[in-house]
C-alpha positions in Angstrom: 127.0 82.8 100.8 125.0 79.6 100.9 125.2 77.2 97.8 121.7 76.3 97.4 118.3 78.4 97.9 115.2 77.9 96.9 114.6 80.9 94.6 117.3 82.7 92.4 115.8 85.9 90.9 117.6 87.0 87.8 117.2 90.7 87.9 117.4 93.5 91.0 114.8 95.6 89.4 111.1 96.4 91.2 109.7 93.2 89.7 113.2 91.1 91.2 113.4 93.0 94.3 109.0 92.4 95.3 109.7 88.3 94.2 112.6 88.7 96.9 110.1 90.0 99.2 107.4 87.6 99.0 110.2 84.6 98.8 111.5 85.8 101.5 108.4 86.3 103.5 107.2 83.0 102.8 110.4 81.9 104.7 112.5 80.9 101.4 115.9 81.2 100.7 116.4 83.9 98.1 119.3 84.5 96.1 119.0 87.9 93.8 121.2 88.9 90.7 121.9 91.9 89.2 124.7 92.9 86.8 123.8 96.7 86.9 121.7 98.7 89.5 119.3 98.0 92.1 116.0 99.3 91.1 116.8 98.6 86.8 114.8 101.1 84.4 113.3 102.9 87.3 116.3 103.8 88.8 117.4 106.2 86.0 113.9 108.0 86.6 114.2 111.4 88.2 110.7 111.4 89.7 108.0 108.2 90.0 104.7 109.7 90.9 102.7 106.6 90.0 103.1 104.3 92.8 100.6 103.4 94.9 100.7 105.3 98.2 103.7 107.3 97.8 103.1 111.0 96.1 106.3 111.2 94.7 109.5 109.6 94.8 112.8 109.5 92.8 113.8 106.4 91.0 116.7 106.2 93.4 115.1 106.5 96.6 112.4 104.0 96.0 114.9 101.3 94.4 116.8 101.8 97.6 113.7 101.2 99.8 113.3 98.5 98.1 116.5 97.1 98.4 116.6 97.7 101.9 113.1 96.0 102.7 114.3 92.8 100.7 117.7 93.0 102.4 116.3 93.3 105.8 113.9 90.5 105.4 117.2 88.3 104.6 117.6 88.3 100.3 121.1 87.8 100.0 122.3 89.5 96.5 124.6 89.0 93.7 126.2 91.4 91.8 126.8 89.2 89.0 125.9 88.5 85.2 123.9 85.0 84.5 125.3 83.6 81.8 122.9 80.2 82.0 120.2 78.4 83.5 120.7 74.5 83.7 119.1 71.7 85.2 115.2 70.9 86.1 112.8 71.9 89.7 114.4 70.9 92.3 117.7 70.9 91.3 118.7 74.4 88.8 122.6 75.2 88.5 122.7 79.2 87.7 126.2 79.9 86.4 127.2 83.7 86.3 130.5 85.2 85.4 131.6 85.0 88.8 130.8 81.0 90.0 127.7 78.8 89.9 125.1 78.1 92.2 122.1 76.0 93.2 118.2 76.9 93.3 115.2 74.5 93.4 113.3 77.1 91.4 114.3 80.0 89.5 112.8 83.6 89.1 113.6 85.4 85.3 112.6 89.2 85.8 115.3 90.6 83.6 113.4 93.4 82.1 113.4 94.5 78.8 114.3 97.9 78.0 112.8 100.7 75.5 114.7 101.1 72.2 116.4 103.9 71.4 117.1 106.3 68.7 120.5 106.1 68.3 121.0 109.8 67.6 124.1 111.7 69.4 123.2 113.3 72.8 120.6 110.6 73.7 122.1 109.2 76.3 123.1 112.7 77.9 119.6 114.3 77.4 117.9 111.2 78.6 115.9 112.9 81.7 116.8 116.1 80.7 113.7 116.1 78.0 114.3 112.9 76.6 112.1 110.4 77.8 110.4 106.6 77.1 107.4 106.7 79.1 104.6 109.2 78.5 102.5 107.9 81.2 105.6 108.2 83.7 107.1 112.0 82.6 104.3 113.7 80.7 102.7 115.7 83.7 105.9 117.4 83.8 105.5 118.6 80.6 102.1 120.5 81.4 101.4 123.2 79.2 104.7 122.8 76.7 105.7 121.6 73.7 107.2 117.5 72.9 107.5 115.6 70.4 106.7 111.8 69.9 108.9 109.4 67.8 106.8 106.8 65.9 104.1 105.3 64.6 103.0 102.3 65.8 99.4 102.5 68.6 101.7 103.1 71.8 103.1 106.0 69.9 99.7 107.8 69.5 98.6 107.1 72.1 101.1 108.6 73.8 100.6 111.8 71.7 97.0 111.7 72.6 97.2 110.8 76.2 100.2 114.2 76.1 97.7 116.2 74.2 95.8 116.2 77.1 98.4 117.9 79.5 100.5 119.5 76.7 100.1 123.0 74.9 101.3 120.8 71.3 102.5 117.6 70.2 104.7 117.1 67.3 104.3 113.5 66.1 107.4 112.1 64.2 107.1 109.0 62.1 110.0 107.8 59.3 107.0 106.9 56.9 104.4 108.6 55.4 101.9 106.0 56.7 101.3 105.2 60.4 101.2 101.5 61.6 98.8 102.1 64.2 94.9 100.9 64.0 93.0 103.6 61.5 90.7 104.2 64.1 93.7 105.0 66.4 95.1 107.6 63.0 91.4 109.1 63.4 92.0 110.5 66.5 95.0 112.1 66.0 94.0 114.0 62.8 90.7 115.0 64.6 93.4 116.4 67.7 94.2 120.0 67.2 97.2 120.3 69.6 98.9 117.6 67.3 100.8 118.1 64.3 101.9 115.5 62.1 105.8 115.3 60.8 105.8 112.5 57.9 107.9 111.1 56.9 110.8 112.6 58.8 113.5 111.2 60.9 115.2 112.9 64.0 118.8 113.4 63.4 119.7 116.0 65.8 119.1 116.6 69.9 119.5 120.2 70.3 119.9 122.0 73.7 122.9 122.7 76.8 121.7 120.9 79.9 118.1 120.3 78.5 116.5 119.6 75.7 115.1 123.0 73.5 114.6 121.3 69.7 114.9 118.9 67.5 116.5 118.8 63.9 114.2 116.6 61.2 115.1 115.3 58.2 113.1 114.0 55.1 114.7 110.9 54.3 113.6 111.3 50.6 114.2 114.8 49.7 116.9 115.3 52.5 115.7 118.5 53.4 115.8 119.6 56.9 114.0 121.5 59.2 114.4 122.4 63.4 111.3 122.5 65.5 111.7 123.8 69.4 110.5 121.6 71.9 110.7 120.9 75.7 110.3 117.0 75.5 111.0 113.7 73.5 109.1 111.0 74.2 110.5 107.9 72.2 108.0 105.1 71.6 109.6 102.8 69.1 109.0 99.8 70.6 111.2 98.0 73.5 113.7 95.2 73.6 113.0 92.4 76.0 116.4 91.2 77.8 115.3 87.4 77.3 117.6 86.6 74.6 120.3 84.8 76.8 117.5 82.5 77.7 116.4 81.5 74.4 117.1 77.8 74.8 115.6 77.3 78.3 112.3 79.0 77.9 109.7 79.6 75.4 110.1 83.2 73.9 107.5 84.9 71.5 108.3 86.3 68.0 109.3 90.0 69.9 112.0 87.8 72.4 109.1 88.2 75.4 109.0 85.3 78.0 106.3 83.4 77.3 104.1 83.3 80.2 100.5 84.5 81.1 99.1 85.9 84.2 100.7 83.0 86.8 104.1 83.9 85.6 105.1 80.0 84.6 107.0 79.8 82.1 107.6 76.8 79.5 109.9 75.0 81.9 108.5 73.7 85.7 109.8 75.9 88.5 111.0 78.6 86.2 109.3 81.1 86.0 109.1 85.1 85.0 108.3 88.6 86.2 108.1 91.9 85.2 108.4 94.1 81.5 110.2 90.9 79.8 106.7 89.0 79.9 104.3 89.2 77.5 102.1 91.8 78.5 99.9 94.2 77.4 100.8 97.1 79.9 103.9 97.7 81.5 104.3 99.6 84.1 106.1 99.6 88.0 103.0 98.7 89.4 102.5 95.6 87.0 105.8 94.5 87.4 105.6 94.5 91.4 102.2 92.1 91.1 104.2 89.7 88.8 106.9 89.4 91.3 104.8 88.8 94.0 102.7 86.5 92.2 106.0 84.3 90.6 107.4 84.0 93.9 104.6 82.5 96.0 104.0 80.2 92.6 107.4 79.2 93.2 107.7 79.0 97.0 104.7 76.2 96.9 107.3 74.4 95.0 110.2 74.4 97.6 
């Protein structure tokens, strides 16, 4: 493997893998990392029915095609974990658990990833019912019963946007208040296929090989109730995977890469791509624009 390219791309997800594209198509030398899977959150996704031209697709398939098109077109790849950025434009070091290398610019798409309940099961049921996009999952919930975890805007408005498609939404919220905008509260209460659970708390994933209910509990009475559903849709926020990169780039108060539309970052010929941005919407078509838009920024630059 060369020693020194012009673009190292933290992250193999669709944001990484489109940068790699571009970079590459521009003729650049592009080195991409990733400590996981090719293709990141989208991977896990059973079906992706939202992208651009193709009808449907499983997670899987299209982070291969991806893959392969950045492959072909000459990325090389490195299964690897960065453990630091060092160095200014021109001249980056990128040191990962397996060696260091050089880069005149550098490409942060590291993701960020959407918080989870920590109940037992989660992990199992995750696709089987259990889900963290409502915009990506809900149509196959059409006519069913789910349930939606929390109570900031993105919450109901994922429980309006499923009341749409679904037969009823349970909305779970720990508090007896919501967070969201009042307007936003309006809504909901003037929705009859929604029905409010405050303040309860989901302490049990019921169901064999899918999802079928969900055991609440009133965290100040501690009385307990189960309530059937086919779907969870989690919406309590994400986590941004910046954290490692505190030092080197300016972060806002949620740990998002502080960048606007062109993708620069704080520091010259860094820059980012992709759900750990700040952003109002993410989604796999969002995080394909970044990356092409951060790696022609940063292919003027080499």
């Amino acid at each position: 493997m060369s020693d020194f390219f012009d673009i190292a791309i933290v992250g193999g997800g669709p944001a990484g893998l489109t940068a790699g594209v571009y970079g590459a198509r521009a003729g650049k030398k592009v080195l991409i990392f990733e400590r996981e899977a090719i293709g990141g959150q989208i991977s896990r996704a059973a079906l992706v029915e939202n992208y651009p031209g193709i009808k449907e697709i499983s997670g899987v398939d299209l982070s291969a095609s991806l893959f392969e098109q950045a492959d072909g077109l000459g990325c090389q790849f490195a299964f690897e974990s960065v453990l630091s950025i060092a160095g200014a434009a021109g001249d980056f070091t990128v040191t990962s658990d397996c060696g260091s290398y050089k880069a005149k610019t550098v490409i942060l798409a590291v993701g960020a990833a959407a918080k989870k309940l920590g109940v037992e099961r989660e992990e199992e049921l995750t696709g089987r019912g259990v889900s963290y996009c409502a915009v990506c999952d809900g149509a196959f919930f059409r006519g069913k019963t789910v349930a939606v975890v929390g109570g900031g805007n993105s919450a109901l408005d994922d429980a309006l946007y499923l009341a749409a498609m679904a037969e009823k939404v349970y909305l779970i919220h720990r508090r007896d208040a919501f967070r969201a905008e009042s307007a936003m509260v309006d809504k909901i209460k003037a929705e009859p296929k929604i029905v409010v659970k405050t303040p309860r708390v989901v302490t049990e994933l019921q169901g064999d090989a899918q999802l079928s209910g969900l055991v609440l509990r009133d965290p100040g009475t501690g009385a307990e109730e189960t309530i059937a559903v086919d779907g969870l849709f989690v919406a309590i926020g994400h986590a941004p995977a910046a954290g490692a990169f505190a030092s080197l780039v300016g972060l806002d108060e949620a740990g998002y890469i502080d960048a606007g539309e062109n993708c620069k970052t704080s520091v010259p010929g860094i820059f980012t791509a992709g759900d750990c941005r700040v952003k109002n919407v993410r989604q796999l078509t969002t995080a394909c624009g970044d990356g092409a838009v951060a790696a022609l920024a940063a292919a003027e630059l080499c």
